[in-house]
N, C-alpha and C positions, 0 to 999 in steps of 0.2 A: 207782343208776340215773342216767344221765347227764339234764340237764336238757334235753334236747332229748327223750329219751324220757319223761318228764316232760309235757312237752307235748302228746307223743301220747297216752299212756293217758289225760290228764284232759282233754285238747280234741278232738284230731284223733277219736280214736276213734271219736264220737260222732257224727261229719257223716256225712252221710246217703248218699253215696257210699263212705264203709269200710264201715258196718254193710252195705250191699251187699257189695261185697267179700267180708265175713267171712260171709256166706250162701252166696256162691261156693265159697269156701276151703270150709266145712264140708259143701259139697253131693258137692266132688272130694272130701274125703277119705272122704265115705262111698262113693261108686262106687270108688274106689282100692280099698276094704278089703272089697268085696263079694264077693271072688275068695276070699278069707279066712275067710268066714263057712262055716262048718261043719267048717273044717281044723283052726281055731286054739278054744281052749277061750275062754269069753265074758272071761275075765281077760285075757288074752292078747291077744283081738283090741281091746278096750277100751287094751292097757299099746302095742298097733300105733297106734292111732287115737292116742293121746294126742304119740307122739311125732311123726304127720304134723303136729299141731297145732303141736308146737313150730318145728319149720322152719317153718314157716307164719309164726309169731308173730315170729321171728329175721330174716326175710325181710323181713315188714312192717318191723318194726323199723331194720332194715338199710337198707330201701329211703327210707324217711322219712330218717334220716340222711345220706343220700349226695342226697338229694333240697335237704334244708336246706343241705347243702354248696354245690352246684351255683349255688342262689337266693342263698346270700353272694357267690357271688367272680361272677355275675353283676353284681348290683346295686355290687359294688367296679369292676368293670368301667361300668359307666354312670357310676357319679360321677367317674369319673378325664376 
């Protein structure tokens, strides 16, 4: 894990605007998989759910990364 993701799971996570977030994220993936509920067997819709979480988590991930990018070559840009 790179040390910027590092960062997020043991600091950013935790602020009180992700753990929103992540009530969001987990509120879509349950309306997503509602359509699902009675097609798919309880494994199944469980092994669906798990992987919207992952994009979910990749995304975050992803997003904080390119975010911390963004906030370097800004701040390179102010001190120059």
């Amino acid at each position: 894990m790179s040390e910027l993701l590092k960062i997020y799971e043991n600091v950013v996570r935790y602020e009180k605007e992700v753990v929103h977030m992540e009530e969001r994220v987990t509120e879509e993936v349950i309306q997503l998989s509602k359509p699902f509920k009675g097609k798919l067997s309880v494994d199944e819709l469980e092994i669906l759910q798990d992987a919207m979480f992952s994009v979910a988590l990749t995304s975050q991930h992803e997003g904080f990364k390119l975010g911390m990018k963004y906030l370097a070559k800004l701040l390179a840009e102010c001190l120059v």
